[in-house]
N, C-alpha and C positions, 0 to 999 in steps of 0.2 A: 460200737464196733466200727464204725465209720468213722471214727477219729483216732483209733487205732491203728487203720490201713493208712491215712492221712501222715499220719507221723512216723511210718515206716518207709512211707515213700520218702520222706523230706527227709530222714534219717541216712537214708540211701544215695540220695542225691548231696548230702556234703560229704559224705564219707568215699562217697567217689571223683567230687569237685577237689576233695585237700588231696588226693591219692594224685589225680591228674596235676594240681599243681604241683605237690612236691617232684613227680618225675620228670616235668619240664626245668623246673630249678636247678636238679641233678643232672641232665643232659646238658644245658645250656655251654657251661663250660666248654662241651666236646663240640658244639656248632660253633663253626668258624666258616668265616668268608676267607676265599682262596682268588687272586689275580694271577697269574702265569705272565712273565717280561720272559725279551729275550735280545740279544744285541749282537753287534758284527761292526768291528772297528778295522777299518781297512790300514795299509803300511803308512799311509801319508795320515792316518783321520787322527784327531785329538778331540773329537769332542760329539758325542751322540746327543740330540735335544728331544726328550719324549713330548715336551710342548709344540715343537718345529716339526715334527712329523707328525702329529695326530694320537699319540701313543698316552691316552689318559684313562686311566681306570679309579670307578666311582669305586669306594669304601667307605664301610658303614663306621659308626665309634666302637672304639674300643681298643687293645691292645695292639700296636702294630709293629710284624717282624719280615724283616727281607730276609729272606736267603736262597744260595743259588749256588754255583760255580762259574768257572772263569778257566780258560784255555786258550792256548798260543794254536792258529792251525796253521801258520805260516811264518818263517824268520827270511830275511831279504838279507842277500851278502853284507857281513861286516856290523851287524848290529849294534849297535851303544847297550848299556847295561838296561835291565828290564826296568820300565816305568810303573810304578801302581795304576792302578786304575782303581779311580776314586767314583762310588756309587752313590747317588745322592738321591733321596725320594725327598718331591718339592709336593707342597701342598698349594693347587694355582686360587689364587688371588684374581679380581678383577682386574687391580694393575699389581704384576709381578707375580710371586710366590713366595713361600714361608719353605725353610730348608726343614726338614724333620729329620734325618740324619743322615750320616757321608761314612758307610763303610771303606775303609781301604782294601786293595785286593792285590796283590801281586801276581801276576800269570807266569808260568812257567817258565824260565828263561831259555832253556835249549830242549826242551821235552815240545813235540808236536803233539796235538791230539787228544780228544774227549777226555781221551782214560787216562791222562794224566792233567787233567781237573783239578782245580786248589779250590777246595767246596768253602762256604764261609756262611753265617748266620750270623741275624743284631738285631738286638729286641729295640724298637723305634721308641718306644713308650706308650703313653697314651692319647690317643686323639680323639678330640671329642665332640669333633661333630661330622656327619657324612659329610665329601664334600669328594674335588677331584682332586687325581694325583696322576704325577709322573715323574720318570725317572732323567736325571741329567747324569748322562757317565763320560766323564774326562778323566785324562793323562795329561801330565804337564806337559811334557815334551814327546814327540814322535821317537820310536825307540825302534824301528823295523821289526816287526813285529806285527800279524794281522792278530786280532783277537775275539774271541767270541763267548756269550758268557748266557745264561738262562738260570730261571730261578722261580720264588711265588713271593708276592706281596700277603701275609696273611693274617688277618684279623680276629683277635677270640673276645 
């Protein structure tokens, strides 16, 4: 009798160990790491430094995708035609950084304002080891134009 109860118990206990694991296996997928960026390019700026300001967010391995939007809240008399603004997520280095990729984004050229937003997504790839990151966002050239843009760095 005593080894009866014995082998029910231990019977119980993997049939609840593979049940737990298979439902972490199934979840996994839908856990993702989430960072929030956000940025503000003044009429004269070309070039925002997520290194130069402090602006680095730790992310785990795994797939990585930026996406965000980008808006004009300000045009200055006379503007040149709208410049891209190129988003770049750096992976920093002891000395330097590794580029991971460089979305282009054009902002609205005569439209002000959130709600007229040009949203954009890009699957980064794969990174494979935790480590820091930040974003570098330039324009070639100064276009009169103030610009501002928000988004998430997110990892599955």
């Amino acid at each position: 009798m005593r080894s009866f109860k014995w082998s029910s118990i231990m019977n119980g206990l993997i049939i609840t160990t593979s049940l737990l694991f298979v439902t972490l296996m199934m979840a996994s997928p839908v856990l993702a790491h989430s960072e929030s960026w956000y940025f503000y390019q003044g009429l004269n700026g070309r070039v925002v430094d997520g290194s130069v300001n402090g602006i680095i967010r730790n992310l785990p391995a795994g797939v990585l995708t930026i996406s965000g939007e980008v808006w004009t809240t300000n045009i200055a008399p006379g503007p040149t035609g709208v410049q891209p603004h190129t988003i770049e997520v750096h992976k920093k280095k002891l000395i330097g950084s590794d580029k991971i990729c460089a979305p282009k984004i054009y902002p609205p050229a005569n439209d002000i304002g959130q709600r007229h937003a040009v949203s954009f997504s890009k699957d980064c790839g794969t990174i494979e080891a935790s480590s820091e990151y930040y974003l570098y966002i330039w324009r070639t050239v100064i276009d009169g134009r103030e610009v501002e843009g928000s988004g998430t760095l997110e990892v599955r």
